[in-house]
N, C-alpha and C positions, 0 to 999 in steps of 0.2 A: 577721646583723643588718643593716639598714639603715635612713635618716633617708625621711621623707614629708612632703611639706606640699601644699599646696591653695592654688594661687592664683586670684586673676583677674585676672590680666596686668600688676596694676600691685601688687596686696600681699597681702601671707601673709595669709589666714585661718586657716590652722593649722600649724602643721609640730611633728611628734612622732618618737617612734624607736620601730622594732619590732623585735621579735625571734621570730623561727619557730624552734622548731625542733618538726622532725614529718623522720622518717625519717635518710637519709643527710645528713650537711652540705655533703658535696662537692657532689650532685647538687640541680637548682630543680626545687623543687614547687609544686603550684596551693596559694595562700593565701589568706584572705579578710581585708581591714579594714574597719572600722567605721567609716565618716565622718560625724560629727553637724555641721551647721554652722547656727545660727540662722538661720532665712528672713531674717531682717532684718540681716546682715550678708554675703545673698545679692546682687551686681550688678546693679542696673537692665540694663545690658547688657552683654556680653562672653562671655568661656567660663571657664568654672572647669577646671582644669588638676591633675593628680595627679600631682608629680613624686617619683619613687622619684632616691635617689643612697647614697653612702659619702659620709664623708669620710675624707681621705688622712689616714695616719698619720704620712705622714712631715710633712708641711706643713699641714695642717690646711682645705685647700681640698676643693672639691665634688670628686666624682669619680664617671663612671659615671652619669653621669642620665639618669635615662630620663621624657619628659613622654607622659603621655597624657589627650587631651580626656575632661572626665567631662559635663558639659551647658554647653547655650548659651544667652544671655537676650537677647533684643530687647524 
């Protein structure tokens, strides 16, 4: 299981928790999410961003994040 959110560089438009599970749980397998976000609380300009992470169990901070660019608006 891990947390997701969607930013554009200055504030969350989403952030949810998923849970996969399909095959072994040791091993990562290809998964799909579903990101809905109203056109209208899309950026006039910037990048919308998909950052996958944990958070720690021991202290409750981010861990493991991974961003990746999803579209760019000029």
């Amino acid at each position: 299981s891990f947390m997701y959110a969607v930013s554009d560089g200055h504030n969350y438009l989403l952030e949810e928790a998923a849970m996969i599970k399909e095959g072994d749980s040791t091993q990562f397998s290809p998964f799909e999410l579903e990101i809905n976000i109203p056109e209208e609380n899309l950026p006039e300009n910037g990048t919308l961003t998909l950052e996958l992470f944990v958070y720690s169990a021991k202290d409750g901070t981010r861990e493991h994040d991974l961003i990746i660019p999803l579209e760019s608006f000029k």
